[in-house]
VOPAGU-2260 file (C-alpha; in pm, 1 decimal, decimal comma):
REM VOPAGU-2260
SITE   aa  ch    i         X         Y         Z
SITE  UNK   A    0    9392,8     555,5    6706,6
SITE  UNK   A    1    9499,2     915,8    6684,8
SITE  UNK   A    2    9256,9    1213,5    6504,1
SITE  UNK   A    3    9466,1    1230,5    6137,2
SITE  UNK   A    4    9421,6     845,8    6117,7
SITE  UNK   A    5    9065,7     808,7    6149,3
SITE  UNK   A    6    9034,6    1094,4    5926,8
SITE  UNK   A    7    9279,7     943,3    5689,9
SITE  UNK   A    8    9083,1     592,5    5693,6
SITE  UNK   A    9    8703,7     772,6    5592,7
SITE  UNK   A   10    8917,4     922,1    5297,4
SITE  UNK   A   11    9050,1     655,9    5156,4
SITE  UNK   A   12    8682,3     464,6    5225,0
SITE  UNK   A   13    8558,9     762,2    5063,5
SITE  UNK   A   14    8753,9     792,8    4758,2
SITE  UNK   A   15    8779,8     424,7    4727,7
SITE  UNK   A   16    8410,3     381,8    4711,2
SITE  UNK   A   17    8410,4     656,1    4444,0
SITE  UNK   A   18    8656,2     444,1    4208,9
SITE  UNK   A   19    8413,2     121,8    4334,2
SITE  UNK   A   20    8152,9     336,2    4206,2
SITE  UNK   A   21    8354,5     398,2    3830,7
SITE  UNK   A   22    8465,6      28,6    3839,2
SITE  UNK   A   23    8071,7     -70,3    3857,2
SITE  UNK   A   24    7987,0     134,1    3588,2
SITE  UNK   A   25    8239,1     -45,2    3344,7
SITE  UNK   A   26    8087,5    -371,9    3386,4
SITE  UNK   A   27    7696,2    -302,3    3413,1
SITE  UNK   A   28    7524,9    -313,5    3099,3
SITE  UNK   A   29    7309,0      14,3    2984,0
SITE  UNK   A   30    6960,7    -128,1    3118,9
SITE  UNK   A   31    7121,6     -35,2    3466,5
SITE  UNK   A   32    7156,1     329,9    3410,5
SITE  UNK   A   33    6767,9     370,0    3287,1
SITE  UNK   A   34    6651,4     688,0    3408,0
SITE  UNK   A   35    6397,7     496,0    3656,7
SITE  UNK   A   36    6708,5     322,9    3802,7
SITE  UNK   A   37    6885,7     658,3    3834,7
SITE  UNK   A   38    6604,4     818,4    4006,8
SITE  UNK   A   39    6582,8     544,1    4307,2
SITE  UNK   A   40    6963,0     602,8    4353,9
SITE  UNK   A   41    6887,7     927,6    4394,8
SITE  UNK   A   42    6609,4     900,0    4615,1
SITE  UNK   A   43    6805,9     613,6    4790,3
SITE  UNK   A   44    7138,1     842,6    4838,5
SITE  UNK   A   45    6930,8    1129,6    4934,1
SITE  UNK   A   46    6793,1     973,2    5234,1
SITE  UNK   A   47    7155,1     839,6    5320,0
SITE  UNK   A   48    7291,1    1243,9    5298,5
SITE  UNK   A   49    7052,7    1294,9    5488,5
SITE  UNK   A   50    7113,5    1062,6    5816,3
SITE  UNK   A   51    7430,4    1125,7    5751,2
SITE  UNK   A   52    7426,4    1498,9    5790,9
SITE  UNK   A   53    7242,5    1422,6    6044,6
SITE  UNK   A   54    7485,1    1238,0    6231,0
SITE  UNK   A   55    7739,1    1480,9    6133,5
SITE  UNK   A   56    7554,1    1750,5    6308,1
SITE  UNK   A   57    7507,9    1553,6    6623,9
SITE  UNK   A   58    7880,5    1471,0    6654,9
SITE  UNK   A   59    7933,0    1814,3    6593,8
SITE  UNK   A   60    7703,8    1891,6    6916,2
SITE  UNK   A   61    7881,0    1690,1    7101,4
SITE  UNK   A   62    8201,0    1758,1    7030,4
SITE  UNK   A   63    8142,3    2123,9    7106,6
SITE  UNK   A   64    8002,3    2089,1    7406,3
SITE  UNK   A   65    8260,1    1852,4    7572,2
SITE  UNK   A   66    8515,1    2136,7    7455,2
SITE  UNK   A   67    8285,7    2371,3    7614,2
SITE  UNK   A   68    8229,9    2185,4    7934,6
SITE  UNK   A   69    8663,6    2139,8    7984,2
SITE  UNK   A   70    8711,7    2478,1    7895,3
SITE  UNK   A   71    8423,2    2614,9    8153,1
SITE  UNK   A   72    8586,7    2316,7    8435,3
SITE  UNK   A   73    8949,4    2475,2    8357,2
SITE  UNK   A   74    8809,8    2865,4    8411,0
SITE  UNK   A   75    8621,5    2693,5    8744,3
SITE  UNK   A   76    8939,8    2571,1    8858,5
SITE  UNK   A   77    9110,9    2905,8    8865,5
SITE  UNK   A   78    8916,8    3084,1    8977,8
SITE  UNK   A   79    8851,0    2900,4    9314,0
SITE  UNK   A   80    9197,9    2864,0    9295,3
SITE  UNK   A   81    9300,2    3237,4    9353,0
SITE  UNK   A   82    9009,1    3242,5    9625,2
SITE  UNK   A   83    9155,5    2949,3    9798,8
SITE  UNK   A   84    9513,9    3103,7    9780,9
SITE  UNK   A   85    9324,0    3434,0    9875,7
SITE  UNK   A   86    9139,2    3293,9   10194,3
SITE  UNK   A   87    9473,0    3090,2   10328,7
SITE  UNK   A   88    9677,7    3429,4   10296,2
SITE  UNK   A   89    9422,9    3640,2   10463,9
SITE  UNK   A   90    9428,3    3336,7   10756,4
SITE  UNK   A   91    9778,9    3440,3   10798,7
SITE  UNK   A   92   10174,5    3276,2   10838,1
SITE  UNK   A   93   10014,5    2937,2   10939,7
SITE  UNK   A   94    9901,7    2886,9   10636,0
SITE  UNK   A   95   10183,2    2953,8   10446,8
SITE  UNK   A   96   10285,9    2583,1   10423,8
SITE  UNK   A   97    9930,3    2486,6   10249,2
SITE  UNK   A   98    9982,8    2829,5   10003,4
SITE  UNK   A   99   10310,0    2659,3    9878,7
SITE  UNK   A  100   10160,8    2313,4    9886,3
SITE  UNK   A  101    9841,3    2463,8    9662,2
SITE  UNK   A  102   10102,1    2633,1    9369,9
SITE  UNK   A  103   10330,1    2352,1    9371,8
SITE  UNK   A  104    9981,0    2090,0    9226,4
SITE  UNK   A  105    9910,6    2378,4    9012,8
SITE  UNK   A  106   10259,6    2401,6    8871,9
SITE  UNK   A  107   10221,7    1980,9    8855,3
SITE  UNK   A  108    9906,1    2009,5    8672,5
SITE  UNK   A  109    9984,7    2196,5    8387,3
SITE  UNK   A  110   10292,2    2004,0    8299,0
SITE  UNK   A  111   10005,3    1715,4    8270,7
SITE  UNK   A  112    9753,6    1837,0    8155,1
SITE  UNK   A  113   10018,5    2043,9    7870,8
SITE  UNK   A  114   10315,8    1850,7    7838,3
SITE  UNK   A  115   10585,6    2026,7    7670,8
SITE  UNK   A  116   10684,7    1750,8    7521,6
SITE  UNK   A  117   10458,6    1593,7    7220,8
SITE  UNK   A  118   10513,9    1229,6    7307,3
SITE  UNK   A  119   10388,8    1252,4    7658,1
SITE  UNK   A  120   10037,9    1204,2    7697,1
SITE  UNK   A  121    9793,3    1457,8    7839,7
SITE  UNK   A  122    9627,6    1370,4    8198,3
SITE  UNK   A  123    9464,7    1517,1    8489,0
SITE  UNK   A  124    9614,6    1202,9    8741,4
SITE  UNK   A  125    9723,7    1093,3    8896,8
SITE  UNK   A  126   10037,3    1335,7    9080,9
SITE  UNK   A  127    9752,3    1615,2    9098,3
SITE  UNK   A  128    9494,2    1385,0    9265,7
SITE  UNK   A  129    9782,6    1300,4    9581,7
SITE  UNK   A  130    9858,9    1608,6    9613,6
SITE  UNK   A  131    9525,0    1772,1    9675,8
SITE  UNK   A  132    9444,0    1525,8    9913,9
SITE  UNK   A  133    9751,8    1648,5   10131,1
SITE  UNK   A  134    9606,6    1964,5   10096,2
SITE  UNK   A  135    9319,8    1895,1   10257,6
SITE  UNK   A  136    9424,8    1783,9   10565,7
SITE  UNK   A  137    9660,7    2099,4   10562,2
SITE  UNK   A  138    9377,1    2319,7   10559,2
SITE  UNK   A  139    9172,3    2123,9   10838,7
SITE  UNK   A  140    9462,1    2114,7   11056,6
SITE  UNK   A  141    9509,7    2461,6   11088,2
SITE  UNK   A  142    9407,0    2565,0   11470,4
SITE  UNK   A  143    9210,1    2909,3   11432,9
SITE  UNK   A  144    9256,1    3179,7   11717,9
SITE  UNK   A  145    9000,1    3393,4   11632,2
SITE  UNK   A  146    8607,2    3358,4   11460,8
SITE  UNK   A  147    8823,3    3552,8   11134,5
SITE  UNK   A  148    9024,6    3264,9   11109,6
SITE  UNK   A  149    8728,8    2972,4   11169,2
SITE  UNK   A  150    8564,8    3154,2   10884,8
SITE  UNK   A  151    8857,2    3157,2   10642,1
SITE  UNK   A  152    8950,0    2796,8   10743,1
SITE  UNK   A  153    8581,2    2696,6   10669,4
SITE  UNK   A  154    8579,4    2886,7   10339,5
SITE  UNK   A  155    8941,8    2760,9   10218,5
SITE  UNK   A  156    8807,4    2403,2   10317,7
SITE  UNK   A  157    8443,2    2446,4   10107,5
SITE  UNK   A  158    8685,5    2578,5    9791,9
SITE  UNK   A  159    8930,3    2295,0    9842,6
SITE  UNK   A  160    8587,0    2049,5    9831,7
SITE  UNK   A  161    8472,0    2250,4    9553,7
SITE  UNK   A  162    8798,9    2188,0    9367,6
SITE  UNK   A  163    8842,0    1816,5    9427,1
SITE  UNK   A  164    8452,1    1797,7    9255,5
SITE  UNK   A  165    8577,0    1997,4    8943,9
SITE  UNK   A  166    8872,7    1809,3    8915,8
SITE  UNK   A  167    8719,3    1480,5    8916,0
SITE  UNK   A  168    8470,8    1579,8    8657,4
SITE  UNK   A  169    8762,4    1650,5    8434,2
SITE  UNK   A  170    8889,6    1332,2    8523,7
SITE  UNK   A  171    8549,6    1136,6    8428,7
SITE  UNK   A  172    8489,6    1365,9    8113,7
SITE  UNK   A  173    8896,8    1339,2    7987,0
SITE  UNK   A  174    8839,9     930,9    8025,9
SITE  UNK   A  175    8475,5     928,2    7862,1
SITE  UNK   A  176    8458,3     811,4    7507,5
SITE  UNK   A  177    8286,7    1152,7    7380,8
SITE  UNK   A  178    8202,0    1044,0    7005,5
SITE  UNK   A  179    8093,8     715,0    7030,0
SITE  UNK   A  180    8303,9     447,1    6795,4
SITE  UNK   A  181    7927,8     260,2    6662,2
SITE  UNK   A  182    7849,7     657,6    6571,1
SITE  UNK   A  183    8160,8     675,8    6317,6
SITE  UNK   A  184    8144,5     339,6    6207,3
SITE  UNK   A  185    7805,2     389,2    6059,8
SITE  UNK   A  186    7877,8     743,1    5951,5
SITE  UNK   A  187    8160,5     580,3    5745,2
SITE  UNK   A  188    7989,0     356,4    5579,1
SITE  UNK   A  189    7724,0     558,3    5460,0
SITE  UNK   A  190    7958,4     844,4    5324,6
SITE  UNK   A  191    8125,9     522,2    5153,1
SITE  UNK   A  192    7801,1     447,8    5004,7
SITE  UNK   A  193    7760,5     808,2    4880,0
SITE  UNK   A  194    8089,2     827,3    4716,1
SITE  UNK   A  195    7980,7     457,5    4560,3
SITE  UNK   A  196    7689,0     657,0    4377,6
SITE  UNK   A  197    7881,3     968,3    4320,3
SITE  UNK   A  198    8071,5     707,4    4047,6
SITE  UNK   A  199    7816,0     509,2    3932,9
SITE  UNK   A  200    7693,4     793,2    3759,1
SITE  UNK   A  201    7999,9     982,5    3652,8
SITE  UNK   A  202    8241,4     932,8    3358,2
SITE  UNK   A  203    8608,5     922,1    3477,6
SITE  UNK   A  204    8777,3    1203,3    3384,9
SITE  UNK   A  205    9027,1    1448,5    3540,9
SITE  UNK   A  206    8740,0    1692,7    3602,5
SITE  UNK   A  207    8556,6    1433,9    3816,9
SITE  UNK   A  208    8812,7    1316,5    3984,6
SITE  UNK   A  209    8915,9    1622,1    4121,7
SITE  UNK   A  210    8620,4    1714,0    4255,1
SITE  UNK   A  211    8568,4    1367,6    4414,3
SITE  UNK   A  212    8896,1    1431,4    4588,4
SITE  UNK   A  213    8811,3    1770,2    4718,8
SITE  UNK   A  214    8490,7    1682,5    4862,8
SITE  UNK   A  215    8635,1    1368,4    5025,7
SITE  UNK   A  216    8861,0    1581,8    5156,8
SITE  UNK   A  217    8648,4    1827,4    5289,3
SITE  UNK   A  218    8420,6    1557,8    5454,4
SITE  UNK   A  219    8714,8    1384,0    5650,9
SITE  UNK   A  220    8877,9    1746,0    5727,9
SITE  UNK   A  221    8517,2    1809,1    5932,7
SITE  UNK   A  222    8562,7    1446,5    6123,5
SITE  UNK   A  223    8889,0    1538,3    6162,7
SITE  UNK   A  224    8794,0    1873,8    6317,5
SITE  UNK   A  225    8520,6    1718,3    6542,5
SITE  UNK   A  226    8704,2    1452,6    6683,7
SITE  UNK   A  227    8999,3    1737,8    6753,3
SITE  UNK   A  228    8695,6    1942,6    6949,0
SITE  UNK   A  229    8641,2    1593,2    7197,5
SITE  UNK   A  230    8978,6    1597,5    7288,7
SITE  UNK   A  231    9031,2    1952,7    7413,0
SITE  UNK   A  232    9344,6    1881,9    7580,2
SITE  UNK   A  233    9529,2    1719,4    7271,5
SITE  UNK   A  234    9638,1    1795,4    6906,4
SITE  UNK   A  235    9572,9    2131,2    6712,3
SITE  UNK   A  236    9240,8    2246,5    6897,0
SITE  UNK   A  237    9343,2    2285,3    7289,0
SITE  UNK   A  238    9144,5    2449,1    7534,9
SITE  UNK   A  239    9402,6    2732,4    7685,5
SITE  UNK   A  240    9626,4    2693,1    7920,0
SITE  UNK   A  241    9657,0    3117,1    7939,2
SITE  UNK   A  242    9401,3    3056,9    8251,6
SITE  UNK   A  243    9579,6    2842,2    8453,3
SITE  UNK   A  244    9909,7    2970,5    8431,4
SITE  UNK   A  245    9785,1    3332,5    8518,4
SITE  UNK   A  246    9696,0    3155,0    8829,2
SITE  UNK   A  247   10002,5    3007,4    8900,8
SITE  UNK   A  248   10148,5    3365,8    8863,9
SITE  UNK   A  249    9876,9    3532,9    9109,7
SITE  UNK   A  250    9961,0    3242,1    9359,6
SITE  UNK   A  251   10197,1    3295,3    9694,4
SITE  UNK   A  252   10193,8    3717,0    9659,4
């Protein structure tokens, strides 16, 4: 289920619970609406905004920092990658075959990772993972001559080890389920509940309505944005691809 659906689906909960709310009022007879009946909704809806913002403010945190943690793997990959393309130019002509090997998984990567086209899906595997495990070999077959080259062969093969680690992290964190489905289940139903109250105690008119359509809309557009944060590599809020391809342009001169 895609980002503008789930957001979608707590709106309509939302707003739905709000007419619930209206519906409720029409039917209950006036000994409901006592002011010591009011005052335990209130008390009782308070603590519910409450968890509830508190929830909100976790998923928040975590959303953030799995965009943060992509975004920081992304700048790690290119910048070992211009070292490793650095190390295996200084090494010299014999390892000009792993240079064009190196900018060709590059060039593979960020057509997966940022497909041109929308109905392809965003992924880190598998092409890229196959070819950087030809690269390694590459890089460990190469005979040095000299102790310059044995040290630039042992440095391009510690960056191509350091690269298969960051790359696999992406993989793991791309694949991990970074807002947990139990977390927006509950948060749903308690914002439901809210918007129940918000129309128990409110006369249906245009005025109210409005408002009640506004701040349900407000409410899903912030799950919308969170859940666009834990997919960094998907929908309106991307981590940059600006890094990567500057690499791919620095690569091979």
């Amino acid at each position: 289920m895609n980002d503008w659906a789930v957001a979608s689906i707590l709106f309509v909960c939302m707003f739905a619970g709000a007419l619930l709310g209206m519906f409720l009022r029409s039917i209950l007879s006036a000994h409901n609406f006592s002011e010591e009946s009011k005052d335990v909704v209130r008390l009782g809806t308070g603590l519910v905004a409450t968890m509830a913002a508190l929830v909100l403010g976790l998923l928040v945190a975590s959303a953030k920092g799995t965009f943060d943690v992509q975004k920081n793997g992304i700048d790690q990959l290119s910048a070992n990658l211009i070292l490793l393309d650095t190390a295996l130019a200084e090494y010299g002509p014999e390892a000009q075959e792993s240079r064009d090997t190196l900018r060709h998984i590059v060039s593979d990567a960020l057509k997966r990772i940022w497909p041109k086209e929308e109905s392809e899906v965003s992924t880190f595997a598998p092409a890229t993972m196959e070819g950087s495990r030809t690269l390694y070999p590459m890089i460990q077959d190469l005979t040095p001559t000299n102790g310059k080259q044995s040290r630039l062969q042992s440095t391009a093969l510690q960056l191509a080890v350091e690269l298969a680690r960051t790359r696999w992290l992406l993989v793991a964190q791309e694949k991990s389920d970074a807002i947990p489905t139990p977390f927006l289940v509950v948060l749903v139903f308690w914002l439901t509940a809210l918007f129940v109250s918000f129309g128990l105690f409110a006369s249906p008119n245009a005025t109210v309505i409005g408002t009640l359509i506004v701040c349900a809309l407000s409410v899903s557009g912030a799950l919308f944005l969170i859940l666009e944060l834990a997919g960094p590599f998907a929908g309106i809020i991307q981590v940059s691809s600006a890094p990567l391809r500057s690499t791919l342009a620095l690569l091979g001169q």
